[in-house]
N, C-alpha and C positions, 0 to 999 in steps of 0.2 A: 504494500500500500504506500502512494505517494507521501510524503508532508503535509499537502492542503489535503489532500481526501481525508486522512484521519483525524484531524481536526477542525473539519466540515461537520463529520459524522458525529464528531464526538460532542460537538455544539448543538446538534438538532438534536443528541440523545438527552442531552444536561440543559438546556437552558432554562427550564422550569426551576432546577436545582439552583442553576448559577443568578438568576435572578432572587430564588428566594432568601438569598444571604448577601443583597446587596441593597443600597437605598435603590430608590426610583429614579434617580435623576442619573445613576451611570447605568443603568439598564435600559433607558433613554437611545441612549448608543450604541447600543447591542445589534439589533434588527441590522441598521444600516451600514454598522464594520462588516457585520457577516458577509450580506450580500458586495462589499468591495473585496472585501476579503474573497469572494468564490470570481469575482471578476479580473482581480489583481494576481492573485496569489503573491506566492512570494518571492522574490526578487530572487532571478540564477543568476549566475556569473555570466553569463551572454550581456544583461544588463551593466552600460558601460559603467554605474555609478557604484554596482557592486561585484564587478570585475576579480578584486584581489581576493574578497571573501564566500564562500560556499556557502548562504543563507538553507536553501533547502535541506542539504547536508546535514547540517548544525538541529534542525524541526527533526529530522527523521527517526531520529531513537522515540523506543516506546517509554515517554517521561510519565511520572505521575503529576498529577494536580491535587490539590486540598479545593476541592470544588464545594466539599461540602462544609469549608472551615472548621476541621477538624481543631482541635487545641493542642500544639505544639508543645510537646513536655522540656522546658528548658525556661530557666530565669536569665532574661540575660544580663541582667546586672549583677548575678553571680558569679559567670564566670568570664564576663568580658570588662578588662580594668586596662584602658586603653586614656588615662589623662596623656593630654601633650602637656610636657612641663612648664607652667608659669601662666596658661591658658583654661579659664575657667569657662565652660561651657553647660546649656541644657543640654543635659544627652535623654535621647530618645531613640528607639529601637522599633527596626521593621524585622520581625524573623520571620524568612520564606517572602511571601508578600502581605504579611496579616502587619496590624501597627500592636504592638505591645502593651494592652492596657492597664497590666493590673501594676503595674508601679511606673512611677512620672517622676520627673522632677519638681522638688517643693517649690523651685522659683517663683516667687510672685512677679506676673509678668502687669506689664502696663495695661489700663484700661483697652479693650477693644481686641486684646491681641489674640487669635483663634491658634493653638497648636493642638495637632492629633492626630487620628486614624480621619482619612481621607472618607471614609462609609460613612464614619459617625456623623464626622461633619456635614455630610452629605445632608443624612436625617436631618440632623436640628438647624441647619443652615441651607435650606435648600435653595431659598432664591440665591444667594450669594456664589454657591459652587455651579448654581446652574449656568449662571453669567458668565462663567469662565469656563469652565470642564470641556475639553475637545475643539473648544472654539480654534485652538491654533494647529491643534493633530488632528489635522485631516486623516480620514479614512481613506480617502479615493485615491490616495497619492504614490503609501508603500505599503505594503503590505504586511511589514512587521508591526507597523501602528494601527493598523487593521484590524489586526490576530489578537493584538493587545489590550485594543480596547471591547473587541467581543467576551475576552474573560477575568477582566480585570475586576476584583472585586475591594478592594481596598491598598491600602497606602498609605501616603504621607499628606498633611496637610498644614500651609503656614498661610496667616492672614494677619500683614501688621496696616493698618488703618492709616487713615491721615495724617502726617505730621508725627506721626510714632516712633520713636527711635529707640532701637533696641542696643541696650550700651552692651548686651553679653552675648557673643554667638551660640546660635544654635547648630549641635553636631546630631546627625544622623544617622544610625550606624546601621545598615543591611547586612544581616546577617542569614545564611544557606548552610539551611541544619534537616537533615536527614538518612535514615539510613539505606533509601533506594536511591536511583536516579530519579531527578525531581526537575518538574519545571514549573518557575512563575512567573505572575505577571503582576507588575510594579505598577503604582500609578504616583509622581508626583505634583501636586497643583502649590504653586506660591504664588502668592496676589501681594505686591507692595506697594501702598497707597500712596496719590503725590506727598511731596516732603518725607516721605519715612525711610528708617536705615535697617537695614539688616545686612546679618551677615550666615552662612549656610555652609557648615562642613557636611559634606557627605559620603562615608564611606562603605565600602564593601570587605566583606570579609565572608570565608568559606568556612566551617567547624566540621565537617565530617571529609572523608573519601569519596562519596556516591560521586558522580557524577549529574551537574547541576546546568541547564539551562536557564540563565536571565535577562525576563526582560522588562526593561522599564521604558516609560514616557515622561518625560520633564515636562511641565508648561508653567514657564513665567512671566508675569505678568509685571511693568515698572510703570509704575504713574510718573507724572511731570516733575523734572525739580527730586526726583528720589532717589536713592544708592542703596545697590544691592550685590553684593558679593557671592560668587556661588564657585565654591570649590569640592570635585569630586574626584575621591581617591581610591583607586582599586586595589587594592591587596587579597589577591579570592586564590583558587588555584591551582594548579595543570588542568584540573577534570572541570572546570566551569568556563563555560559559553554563555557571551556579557554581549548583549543588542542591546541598545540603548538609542533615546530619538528625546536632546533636547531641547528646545523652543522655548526663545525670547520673545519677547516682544516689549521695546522701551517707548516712555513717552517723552514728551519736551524736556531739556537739559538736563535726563537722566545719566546717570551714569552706571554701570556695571559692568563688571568681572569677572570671568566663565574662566574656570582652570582646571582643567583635567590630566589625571596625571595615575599612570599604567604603571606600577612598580614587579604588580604579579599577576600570571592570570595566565588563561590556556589559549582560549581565541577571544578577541575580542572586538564588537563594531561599534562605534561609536560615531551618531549624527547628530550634528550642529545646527539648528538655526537660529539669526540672531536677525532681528526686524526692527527699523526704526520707525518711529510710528509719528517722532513728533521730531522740530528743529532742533538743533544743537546737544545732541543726545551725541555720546559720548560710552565706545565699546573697550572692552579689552579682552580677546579668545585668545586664551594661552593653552599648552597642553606639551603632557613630554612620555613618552614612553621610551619603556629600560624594558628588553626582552632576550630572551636566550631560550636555550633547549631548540625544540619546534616549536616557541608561541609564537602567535600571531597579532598585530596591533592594525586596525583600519579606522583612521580616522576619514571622515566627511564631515565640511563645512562650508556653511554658507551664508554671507551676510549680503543682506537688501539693504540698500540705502536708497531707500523709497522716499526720503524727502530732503529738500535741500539743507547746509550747513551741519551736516555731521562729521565723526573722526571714529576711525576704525583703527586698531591695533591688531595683528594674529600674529602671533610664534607658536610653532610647531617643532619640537626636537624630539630624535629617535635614537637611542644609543643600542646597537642590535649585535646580539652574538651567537655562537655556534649557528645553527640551520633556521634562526627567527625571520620573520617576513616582516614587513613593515608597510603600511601602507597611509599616502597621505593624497587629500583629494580637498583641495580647496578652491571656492568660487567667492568672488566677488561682485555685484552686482548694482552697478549704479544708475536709476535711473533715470529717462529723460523727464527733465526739470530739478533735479539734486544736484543742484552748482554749490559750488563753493566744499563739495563733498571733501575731504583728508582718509583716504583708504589703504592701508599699509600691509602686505600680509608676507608672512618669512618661513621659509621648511628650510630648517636644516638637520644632515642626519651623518650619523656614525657609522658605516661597518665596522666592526671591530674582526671581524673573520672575512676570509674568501665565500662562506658556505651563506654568509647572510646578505639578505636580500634587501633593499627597498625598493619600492614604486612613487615616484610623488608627481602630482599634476595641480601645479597651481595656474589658477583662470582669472581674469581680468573683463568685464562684460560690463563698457561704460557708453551712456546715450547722452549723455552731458559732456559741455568744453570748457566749463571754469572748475576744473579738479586737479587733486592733487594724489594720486595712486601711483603703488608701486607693486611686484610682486616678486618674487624669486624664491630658488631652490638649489640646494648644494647637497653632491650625497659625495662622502669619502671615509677615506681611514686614517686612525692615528697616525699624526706627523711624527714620522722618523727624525729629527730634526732634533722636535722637544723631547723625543722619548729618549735618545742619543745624549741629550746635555743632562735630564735627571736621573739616568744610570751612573753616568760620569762623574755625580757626583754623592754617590754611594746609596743609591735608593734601588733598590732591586728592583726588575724589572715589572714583576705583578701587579707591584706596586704605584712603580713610575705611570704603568696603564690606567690603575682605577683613578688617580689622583689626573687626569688627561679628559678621564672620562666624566669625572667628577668635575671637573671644570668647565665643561662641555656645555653642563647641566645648568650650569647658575645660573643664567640671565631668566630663564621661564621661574626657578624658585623665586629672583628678587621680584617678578611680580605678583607674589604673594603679600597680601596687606594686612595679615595676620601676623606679627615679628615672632611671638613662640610656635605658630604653627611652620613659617619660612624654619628658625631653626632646626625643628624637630625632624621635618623634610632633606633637609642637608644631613641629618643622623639616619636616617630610612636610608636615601642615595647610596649614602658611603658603604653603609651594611650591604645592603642590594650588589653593587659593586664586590663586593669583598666577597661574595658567596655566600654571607650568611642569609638565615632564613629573614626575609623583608619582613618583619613584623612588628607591631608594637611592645616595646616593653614593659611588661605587665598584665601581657593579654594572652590569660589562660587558654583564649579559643587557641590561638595560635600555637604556642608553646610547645 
């Protein structure tokens, strides 16, 4: 049985089920994913945009679902102790794709502020998620956000109000706990009213061996005049397969911060869209992946500059070793009447081996004549040169490389605007580098 056929079948068997443990408003969107879903399927590699990654492939194991929200036996604040040092955050927990109820943090959060399970909110907030939810994940477009949104039943949910500013970041920690192979579907919604700040870790982490397919939908939402930061860190591992699709949308002199960042993981896709919606709004898409063994990293992205007097920033870096593949696939998009546009985007990459691979295509698509865009791409190997002068001077050579490699790395961490989370990041890299296990210190999952 194909990919789409058995999860065609498996939705006309369940949807009574997969509705009845969801609010109304994402069931809403059910009926009309399906039917993109049986019109689109899902992207092959013939498709030039999913070229480097095998989408069907990746669907085709027979995964299981918790369709029927089963209760996941694990606390995960007992055994995930994952503080970054000097960095005080809300931690809240996704296991599988369910949000974590029965313990929260005490934070007293400011008037107006909604955090939680994506369903709940659903229920007790229903005009609010309704205004939002799917608006920017089209069904008819790919067919992974298709799939996703016919079985998505809950998530993550953040709503900070007007004028709101949130002084403490909120971390998110997605955690894939099972003992078969398992696959979910993630849903994220953040809504940031004009004037409000926030700031959004979100990371991945694998606790068992099974073999784990993940997939999520992002949709952000930035009102006028507001800052929001959204950094996502994957640490999962050999046996999980990471789809990911997430979507911006900024309003007037917004600014925001998209930083993703692959340290471990088996295959992984990751889509970008980033929307300017009002003037003088202001991006920054950063992201960097470290891979070796056979993993795989494929990044897609794509920024609209749909109205005049915007600035765009993208760094893309890949440091690749033993048989890893790497892929990068960036578009720009300026359109006509977006003058005065600033659109900048950068790949540069590492082989570190003969046996490793990248691919990168960066795109420039401008209808406007008073702008200022650039684009480029560099793929190569450690310079003999510097690796020649820090042998020379008594650093062994394994060493002289990670310390090459590690430098390679920097400029995507200094765009990080969290200073204990940049530090903490530089101690992940270097580990990562060195061969040890990329984890957090302190984090039972891992250990």
């Amino acid at each position: 049985m194909n990919a789409e056929k058995q999860y065609i079948e498996l939705y006309e068997q369940y949807h009574s089920l997969i509705d009845s443990h969801a609010a109304p408003v994402l069931n809403a969107l059910r009926e009309k994913a399906m039917s993109d879903f049986r019109l689109k399927g899902l992207p092959s590699p013939e498709n030039e945009e999913y070229k480097q990654t095998d989408i069907p492939a990746l669907f085709a194991p027979d995964y299981g679902l918790n369709l029927n929200r089963v209760e996941i036996p694990v606390n995960p604040y007992d055994v995930f102790r994952c503080d970054v040092p000097n960095l005080s955050t809300s931690l809240y927990f996704v296991v599988n794709d369910s949000f974590y109820t029965k313990e929260t943090p005490r934070t007293k959060l400011p008037e107006g502020v909604l955090i939680g399970s994506l369903n709940e909110m659903a229920r007790s907030h229903p005009d609010l998620v309704k205004s939002y939810y799917g608006q920017q994940a089209s069904t008819d477009k790919d067919g992974t956000v298709a799939l996703n949104t016919a079985f998505a039943q809950d998530g993550f949910f953040l709503y900070v109000p007007k004028g709101v500013i949130l002084e403490k970041p909120i971390q998110l920690v997605n955690i894939l706990h099972g003992d078969v192979d398992f696959m979910v579907n993630r849903r994220l919604l953040i809504i940031i009213e004009e004037g409000a700040q926030a700031r959004l870790l979100v990371c991945d982490h694998t606790m068992d061996k099974s073999s784990f397919l993940s997939s999520q939908v992002t949709e952000i939402y930035v009102g006028d005049n507001a800052v929001f930061d959204y950094y996502d860190i994957e640490e999962s591992s050999l046996n999980t397969q990471r789809i990911t699709s997430t979507f911006v949308k900024q309003g007037e002199r917004s600014n925001v911060l998209v930083n993703g960042i692959t340290l471990h993981n088996g295959i992984t896709r990751n889509n970008y869209r980033m929307t300017f919606a009002g003037e003088y709004g202001e991006a920054h898409l950063c992201g960097m992946a470290i891979a070796d063994k056979k993993q795989s990293v494929d990044n897609h992205t794509f920024i609209d500059h749909a109205v005049p007097n915007c600035t765009s920033n993208e760094l893309f870096k890949y440091v690749l070793n033993d048989s890893s593949i790497g892929s990068f696939s960036g578009r720009i998009l300026v359109q006509e009447g977006a003058q005065k546009t600033s659109a900048y985007q950068t790949n540069r990459n590492l082989c570190a081996t003969k046996e490793a691979h990248m691919y990168t295509k960066p795109q420039l698509e401008i209808y406007a004549d008073d702008v200022k865009c650039s684009h480029g791409a560099t793929i190569g190997q450690l310079d003999d040169n510097a690796l020649f002068y820090l042998r020379s001077r008594g650093i062994p050579e394994a060493e002289a490389r990670m310390l090459l490699m590690f430098a390679f790395t920097n400029d995507v961490i200094e765009n990080v605007r969290l200073d204990a989370l940049k530090d903490r990041l530089r101690q992940l890299v270097e580990k990562r580098f060195r061969g040890e296990l990329d984890k957090c210190a302190g984090c039972n999952i891992c250990q």
